[in-house]
C-alpha positions as CSV (number, residue, x, y, z in Angstrom):
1,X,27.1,-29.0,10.9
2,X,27.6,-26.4,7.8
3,X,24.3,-25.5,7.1
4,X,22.5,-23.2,4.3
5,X,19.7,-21.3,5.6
6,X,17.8,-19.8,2.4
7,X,14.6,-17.4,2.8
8,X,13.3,-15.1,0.1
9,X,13.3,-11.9,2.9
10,X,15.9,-11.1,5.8
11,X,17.0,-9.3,8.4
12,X,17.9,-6.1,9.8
13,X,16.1,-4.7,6.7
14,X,13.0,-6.9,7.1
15,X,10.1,-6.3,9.2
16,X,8.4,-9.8,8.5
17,X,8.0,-12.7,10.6
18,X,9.4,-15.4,8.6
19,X,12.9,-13.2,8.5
20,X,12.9,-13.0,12.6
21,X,11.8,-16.3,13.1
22,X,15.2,-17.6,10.7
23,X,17.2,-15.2,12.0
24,X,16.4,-16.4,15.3
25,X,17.1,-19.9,14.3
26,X,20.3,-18.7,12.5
27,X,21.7,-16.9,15.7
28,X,20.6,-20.1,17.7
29,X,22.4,-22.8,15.8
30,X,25.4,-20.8,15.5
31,X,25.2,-20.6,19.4
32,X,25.4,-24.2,19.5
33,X,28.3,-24.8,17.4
34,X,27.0,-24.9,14.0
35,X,28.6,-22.4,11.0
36,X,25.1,-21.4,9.9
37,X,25.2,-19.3,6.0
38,X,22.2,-17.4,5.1
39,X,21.4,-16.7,1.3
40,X,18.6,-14.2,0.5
41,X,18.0,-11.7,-2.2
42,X,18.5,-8.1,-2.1
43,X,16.8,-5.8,-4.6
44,X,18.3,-2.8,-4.0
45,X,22.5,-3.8,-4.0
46,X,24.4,-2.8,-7.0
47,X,26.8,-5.8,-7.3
48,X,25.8,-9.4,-8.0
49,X,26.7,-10.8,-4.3
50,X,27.7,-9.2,-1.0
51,X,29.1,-11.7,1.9
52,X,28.8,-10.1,5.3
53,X,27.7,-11.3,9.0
54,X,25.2,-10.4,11.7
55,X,24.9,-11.7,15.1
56,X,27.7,-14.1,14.2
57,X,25.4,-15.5,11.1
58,X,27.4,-15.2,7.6
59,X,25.0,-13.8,5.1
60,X,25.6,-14.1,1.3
61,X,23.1,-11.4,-0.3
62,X,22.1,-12.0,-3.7
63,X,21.2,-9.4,-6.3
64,X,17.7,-9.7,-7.3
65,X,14.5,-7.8,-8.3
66,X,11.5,-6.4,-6.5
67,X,9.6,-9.4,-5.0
68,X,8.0,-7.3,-2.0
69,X,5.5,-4.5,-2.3
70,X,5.3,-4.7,-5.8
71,X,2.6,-5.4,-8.2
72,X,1.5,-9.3,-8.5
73,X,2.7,-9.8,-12.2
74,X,6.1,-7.8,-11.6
75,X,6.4,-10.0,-8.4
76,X,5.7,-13.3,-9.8
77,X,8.5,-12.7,-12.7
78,X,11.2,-11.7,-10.3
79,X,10.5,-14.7,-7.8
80,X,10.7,-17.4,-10.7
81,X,14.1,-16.0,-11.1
82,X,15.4,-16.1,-7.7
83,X,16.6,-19.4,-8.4
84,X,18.5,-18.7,-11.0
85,X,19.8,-15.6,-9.3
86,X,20.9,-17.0,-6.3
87,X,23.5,-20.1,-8.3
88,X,24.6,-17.5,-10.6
89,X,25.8,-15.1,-7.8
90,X,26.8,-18.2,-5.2
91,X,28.1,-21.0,-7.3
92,X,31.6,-20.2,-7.1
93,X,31.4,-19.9,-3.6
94,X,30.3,-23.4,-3.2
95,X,32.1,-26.7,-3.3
96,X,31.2,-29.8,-2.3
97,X,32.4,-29.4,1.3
98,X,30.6,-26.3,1.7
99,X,27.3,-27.6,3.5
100,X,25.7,-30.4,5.5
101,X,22.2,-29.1,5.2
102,X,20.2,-26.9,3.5
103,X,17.0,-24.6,5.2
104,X,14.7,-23.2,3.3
105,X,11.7,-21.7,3.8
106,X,8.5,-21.2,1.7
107,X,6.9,-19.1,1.1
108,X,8.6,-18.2,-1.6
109,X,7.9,-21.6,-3.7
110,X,10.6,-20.7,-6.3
111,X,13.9,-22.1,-4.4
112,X,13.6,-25.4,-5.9
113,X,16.1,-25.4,-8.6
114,X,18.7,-23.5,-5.9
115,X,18.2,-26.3,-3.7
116,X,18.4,-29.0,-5.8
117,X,22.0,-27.6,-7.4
118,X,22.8,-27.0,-3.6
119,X,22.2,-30.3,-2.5
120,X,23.5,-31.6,-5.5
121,X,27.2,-30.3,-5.4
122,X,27.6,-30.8,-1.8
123,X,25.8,-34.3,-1.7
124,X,23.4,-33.1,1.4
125,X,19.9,-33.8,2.3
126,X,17.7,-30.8,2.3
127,X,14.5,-29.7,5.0
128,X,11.6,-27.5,3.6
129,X,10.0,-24.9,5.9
130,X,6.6,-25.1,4.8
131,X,4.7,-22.1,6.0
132,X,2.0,-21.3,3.7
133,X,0.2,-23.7,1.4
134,X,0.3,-21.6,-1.8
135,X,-1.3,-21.5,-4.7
136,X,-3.8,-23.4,-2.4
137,X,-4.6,-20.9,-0.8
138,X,-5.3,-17.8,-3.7
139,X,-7.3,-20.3,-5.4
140,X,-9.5,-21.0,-2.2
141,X,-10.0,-17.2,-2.3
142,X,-10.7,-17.0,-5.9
143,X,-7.7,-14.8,-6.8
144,X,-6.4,-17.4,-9.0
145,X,-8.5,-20.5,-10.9
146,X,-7.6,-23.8,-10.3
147,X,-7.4,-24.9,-13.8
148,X,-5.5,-21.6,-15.3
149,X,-2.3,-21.4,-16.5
150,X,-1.3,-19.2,-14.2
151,X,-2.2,-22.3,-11.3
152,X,-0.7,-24.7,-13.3
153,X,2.5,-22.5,-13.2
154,X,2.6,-22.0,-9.5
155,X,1.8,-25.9,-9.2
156,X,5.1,-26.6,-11.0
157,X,7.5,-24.7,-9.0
158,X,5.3,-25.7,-5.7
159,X,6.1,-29.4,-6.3
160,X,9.6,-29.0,-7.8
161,X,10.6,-27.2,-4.0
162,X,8.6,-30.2,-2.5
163,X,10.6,-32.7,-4.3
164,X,14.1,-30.9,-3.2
165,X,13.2,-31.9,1.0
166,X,14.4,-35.0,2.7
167,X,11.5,-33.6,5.3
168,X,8.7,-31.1,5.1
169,X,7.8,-29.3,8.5
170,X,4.2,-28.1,8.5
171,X,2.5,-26.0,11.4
172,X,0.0,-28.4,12.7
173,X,-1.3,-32.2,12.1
174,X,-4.6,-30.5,10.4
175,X,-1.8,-28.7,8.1
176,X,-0.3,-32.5,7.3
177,X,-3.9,-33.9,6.6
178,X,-4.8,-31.1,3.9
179,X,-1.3,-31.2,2.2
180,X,-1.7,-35.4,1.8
181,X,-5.6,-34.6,1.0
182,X,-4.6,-32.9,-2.0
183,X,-2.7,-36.0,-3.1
184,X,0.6,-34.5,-2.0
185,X,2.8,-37.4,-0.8
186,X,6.3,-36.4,0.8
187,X,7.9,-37.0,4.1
188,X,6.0,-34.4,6.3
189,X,6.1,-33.8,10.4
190,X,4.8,-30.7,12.6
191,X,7.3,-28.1,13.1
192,X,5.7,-25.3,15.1
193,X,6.4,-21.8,14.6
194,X,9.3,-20.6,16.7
195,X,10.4,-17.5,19.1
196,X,12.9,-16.2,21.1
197,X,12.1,-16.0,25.0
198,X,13.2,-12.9,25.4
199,X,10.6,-10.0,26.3
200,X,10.8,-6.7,26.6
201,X,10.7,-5.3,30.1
202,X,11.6,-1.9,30.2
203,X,11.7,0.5,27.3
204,X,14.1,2.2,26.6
205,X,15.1,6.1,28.5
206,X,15.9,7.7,24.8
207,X,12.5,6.1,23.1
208,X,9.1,8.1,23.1
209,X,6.5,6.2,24.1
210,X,4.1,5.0,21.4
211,X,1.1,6.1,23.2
212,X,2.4,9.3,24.2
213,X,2.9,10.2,20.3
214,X,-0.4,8.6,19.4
215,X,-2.5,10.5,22.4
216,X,-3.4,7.0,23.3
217,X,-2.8,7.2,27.0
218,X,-5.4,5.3,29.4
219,X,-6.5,3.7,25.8
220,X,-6.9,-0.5,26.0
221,X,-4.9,-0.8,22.5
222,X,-5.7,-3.9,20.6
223,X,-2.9,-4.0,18.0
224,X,-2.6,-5.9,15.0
225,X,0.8,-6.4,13.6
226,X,2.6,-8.1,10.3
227,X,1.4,-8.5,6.7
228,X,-2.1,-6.6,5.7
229,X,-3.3,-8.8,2.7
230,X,-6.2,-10.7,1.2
231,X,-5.1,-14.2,3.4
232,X,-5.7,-12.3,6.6
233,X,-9.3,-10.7,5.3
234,X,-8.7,-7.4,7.0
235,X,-11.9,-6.0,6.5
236,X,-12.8,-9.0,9.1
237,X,-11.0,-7.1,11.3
238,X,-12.1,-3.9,10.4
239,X,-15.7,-4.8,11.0
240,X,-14.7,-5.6,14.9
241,X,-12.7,-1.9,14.5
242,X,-16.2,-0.7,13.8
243,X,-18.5,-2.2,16.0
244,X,-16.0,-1.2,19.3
245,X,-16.0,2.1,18.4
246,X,-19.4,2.4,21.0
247,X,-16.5,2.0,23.7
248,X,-14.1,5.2,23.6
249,X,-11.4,3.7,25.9
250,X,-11.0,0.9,23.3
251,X,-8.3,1.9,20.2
252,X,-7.1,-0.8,17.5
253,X,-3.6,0.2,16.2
254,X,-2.5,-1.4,13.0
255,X,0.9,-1.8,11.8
256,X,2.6,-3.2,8.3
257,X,2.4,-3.5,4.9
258,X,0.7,-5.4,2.0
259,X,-2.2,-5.8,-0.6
260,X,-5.0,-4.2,1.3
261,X,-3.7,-1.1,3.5
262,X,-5.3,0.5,0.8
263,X,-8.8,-1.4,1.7
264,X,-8.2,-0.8,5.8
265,X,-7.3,2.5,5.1
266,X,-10.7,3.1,2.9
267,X,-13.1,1.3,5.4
268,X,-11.5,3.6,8.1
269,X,-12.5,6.8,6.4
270,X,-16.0,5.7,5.0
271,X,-16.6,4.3,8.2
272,X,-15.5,7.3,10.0
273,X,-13.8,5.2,12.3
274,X,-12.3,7.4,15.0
275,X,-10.8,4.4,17.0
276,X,-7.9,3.5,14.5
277,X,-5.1,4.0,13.7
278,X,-2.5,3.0,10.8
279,X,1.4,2.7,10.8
280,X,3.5,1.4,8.0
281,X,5.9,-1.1,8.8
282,X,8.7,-0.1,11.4
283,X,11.8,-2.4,12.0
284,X,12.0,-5.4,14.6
285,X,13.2,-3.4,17.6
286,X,10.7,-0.9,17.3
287,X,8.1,-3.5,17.1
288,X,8.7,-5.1,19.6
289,X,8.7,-2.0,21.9
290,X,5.2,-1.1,20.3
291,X,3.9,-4.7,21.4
292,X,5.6,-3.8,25.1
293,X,3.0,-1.1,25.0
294,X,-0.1,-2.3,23.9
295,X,-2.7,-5.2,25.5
296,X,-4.2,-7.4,23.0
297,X,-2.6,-8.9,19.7
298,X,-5.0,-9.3,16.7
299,X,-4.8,-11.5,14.2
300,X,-7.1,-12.8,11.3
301,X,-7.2,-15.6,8.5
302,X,-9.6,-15.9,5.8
303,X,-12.4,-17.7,5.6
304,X,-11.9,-19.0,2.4
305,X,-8.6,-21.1,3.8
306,X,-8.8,-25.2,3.8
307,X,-4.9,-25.0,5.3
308,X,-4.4,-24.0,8.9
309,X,-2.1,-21.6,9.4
310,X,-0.2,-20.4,12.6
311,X,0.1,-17.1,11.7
312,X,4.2,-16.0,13.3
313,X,2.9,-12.8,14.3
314,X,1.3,-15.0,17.1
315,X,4.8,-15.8,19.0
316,X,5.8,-12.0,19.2
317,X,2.4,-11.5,21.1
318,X,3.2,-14.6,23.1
319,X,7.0,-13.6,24.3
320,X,5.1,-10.3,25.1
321,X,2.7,-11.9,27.1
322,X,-0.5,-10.2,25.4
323,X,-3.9,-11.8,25.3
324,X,-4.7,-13.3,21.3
325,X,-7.8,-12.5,19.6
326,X,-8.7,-13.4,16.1
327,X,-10.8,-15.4,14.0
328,X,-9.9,-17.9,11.6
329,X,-11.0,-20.4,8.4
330,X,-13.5,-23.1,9.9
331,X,-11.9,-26.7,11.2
332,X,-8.6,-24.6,11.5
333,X,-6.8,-26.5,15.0
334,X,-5.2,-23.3,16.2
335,X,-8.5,-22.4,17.6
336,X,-8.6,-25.3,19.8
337,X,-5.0,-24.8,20.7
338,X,-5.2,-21.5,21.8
339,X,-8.7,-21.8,23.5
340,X,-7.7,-24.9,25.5
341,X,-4.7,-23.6,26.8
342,X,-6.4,-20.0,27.7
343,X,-3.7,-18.0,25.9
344,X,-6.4,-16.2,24.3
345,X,-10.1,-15.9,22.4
346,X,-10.1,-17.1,18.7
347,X,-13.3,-17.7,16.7
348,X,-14.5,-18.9,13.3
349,X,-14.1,-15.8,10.8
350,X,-18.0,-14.6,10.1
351,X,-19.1,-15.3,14.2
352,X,-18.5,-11.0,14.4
353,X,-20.7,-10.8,16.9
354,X,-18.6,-13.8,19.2
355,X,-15.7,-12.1,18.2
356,X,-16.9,-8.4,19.2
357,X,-18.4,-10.2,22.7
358,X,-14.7,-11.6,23.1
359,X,-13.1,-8.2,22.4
360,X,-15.6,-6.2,24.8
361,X,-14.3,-8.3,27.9
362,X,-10.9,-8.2,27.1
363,X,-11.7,-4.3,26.7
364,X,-13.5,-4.1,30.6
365,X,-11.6,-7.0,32.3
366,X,-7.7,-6.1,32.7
367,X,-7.4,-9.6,35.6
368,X,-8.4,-11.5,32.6
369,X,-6.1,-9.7,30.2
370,X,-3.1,-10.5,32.1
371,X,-4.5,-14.0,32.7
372,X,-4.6,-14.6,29.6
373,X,-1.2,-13.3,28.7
374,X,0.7,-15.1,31.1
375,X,-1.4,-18.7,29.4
376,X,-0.4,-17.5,26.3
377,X,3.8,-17.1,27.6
378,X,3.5,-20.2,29.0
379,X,1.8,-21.9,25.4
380,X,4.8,-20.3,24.0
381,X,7.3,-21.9,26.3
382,X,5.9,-25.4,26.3
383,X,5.5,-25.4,22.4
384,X,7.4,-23.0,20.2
385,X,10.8,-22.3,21.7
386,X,13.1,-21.7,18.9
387,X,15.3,-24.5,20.7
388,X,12.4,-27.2,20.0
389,X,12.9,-25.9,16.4
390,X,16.5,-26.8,15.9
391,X,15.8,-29.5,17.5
392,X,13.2,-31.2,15.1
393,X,14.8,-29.9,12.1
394,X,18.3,-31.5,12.9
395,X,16.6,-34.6,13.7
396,X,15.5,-34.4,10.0
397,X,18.7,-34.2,8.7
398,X,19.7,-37.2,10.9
399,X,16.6,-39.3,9.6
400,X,17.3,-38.9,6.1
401,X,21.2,-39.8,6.1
């Protein structure tokens, strides 16, 4: 098949898990025999579209304006025009032989209109990523009301990308139930979160090891990794940061970017937290050489979420075989997942003192470290191969011809 693959943020430039897990995908179905064409915006290239390739993936690169790392009104505007950027710089690219299928991802919610003139030219059927319920999930944490403007606003462009897809994939059944909940009724199935199987076993003879440059040697490093914002609720993490620091030999490392680095950065030093550590984001090979060299992945949600996230940062920890410990919104299945299938220790965000009981054994206990690791590969292996992912995707294109 000729498919489109559109996502708002891509690689080698991007650090974020949506990007890898699509490029991933991309490099995968081109693998199998598919001509696979990414479109995705680029804020920083001078002319209106650059066409060039990666991995054997053609990428068409789409002038656009800040969307990432940039102040919420100043990001909103630039994303309500990524439509219209994207079909003025691709349009004449495109006939009606040009695709099969169309990808896209979300978030971002503003693709819509670019898929519907996509699908439209080329007479194709379309299949939403859905990765992240938003606005649902700013309103649940009070950053936007539910009957401003401003909700209204995001509700349009929300449902005019859910109208575009043949399919929706959500993460989990729990994720289905709250999207139909909320009165949403479109074709949905699960479509887990995906990975490459490919760990890292041996680093490198020209790279410096990360815990020789931090001083961290004989340190258990419990390593957070991906987007710092207000859906995770850092400071829940930060409060575990805290408590530990009774146990010298434990250090939490935390790498990325977003809303609240400010806010982890702040607790840190009011706190005078000693056992932490902060990196801004690095690119995907050095990541995954930093999660070579460290023993537990951390991850949080907020409490305040009624959608159930899989948060992607998950499957890097899982290739890498490390133990998972978070917390997450109440009801939320991935708890029960990851619990079940001992690939890790995930509680309800607001248990701190479960969470910091879970994080002191994984600190004294290496046996049960690796025990969990090697549950969590094996989760990984059984459920979100990026093969399963083409898989279920192209099936949707077949069910909706």
């Amino acid at each position: 098949m000729r498919l489109a693959l559109i996502i708002d943020d891509y690689f080698p430039n991007s650090t974020r898990v949506g990007s890898k897990m699509f490029h991933e995908l991309a490099v995968y179905l081109t693998q199998q025999g598919h001509q696979v064409t990414v479109i995705t915006p680029d804020s920083h290239q001078a002319t209106t579209l650059v066409c060039d390739e990666l991995d054997g993936v053609s990428i068409w690169r789409f002038k656009s304006g800040e969307i990432k790392n940039v102040g919420k009104v100043k990001r909103a505007i630039n994303e309500s025009l990524l439509s219209l950027r994207a079909w003025w710089a691709v349009s004449s690219n495109v006939n009606e032989n040009s695709f099969d299928g169309v990808v896209y991802y979300s978030p971002s919610i503003f693709f819509g209109g670019l898929v519907r003139w996509l699908c439209h030219r080329c007479h194709c059927p379309a299949y939403l990523v859905l990765r992240d319920l938003f606005p649902r999930w700013a309103i649940d944490a009070g950053i936007i009301g539910e009957r401003s403007i401003v909700s209204w606003y995001f509700r349009f462009f929300e449902h005019l990308s859910y109208r575009q897809a043949k399919k929706i994939g959500l993460m989990s059944d729990n994720n289905i139930k709250v999207f139909k909940e909320e009165g949403i009724h479109y074709p949905t199935e699960v479509l887990r979160n995906w990975a490459a199987l490919t760990p890292i076993s041996q680093l490198p003879a020209d790279y410096l090891p990360l815990r020789q440059r931090l001083k961290l040697q004989g340190k258990v490093i419990f390593f957070y990794g991906g987007n710092i914002g207000h859906a995770q609720d850092m400071a829940n993490l930060m409060r575990l940061t805290k408590s530990m620091q009774q146990h010298p030999q434990a250090h939490f490392l935390y790498v990325g970017q977003g809303d609240e680095v400010a806010l982890i950065n702040q607790l840190a030093s009011e706190w005078l937290l000693t056992n932490f550590t902060y990196l801004s984001s690095v690119n995907q090979a050095e990541f995954k050489l930093i999660l070579a060299e460290v023993d537990v992945g951390l991850f949080s949600l907020s409490a305040e979420h009624t959608s159930h996230n899989f948060p992607g940062k998950l499957l890097g920890y899982m290739v890498q075989q490390l133990p998972i410990l978070g917390s997450v919104n109440a009801g939320n299945d991935l708890m029960e997942l990851v619990n079940d299938h001992g690939a890790g220790v995930i509680r309800v965000n607001g248990d701190d003192a479960g969470l910091f009981a879970a994080a002191e054994r994984l600190l004294h206990d290496a046996v049960y470290r690796q025990q969990l690791g090697e549950q969590a590969r094996q989760l990984l292996q059984r459920e979100f191969s990026v093969a399963a992912a083409a898989e279920t995707i192209l099936n949707g294109f077949i069910s909706a011809n």
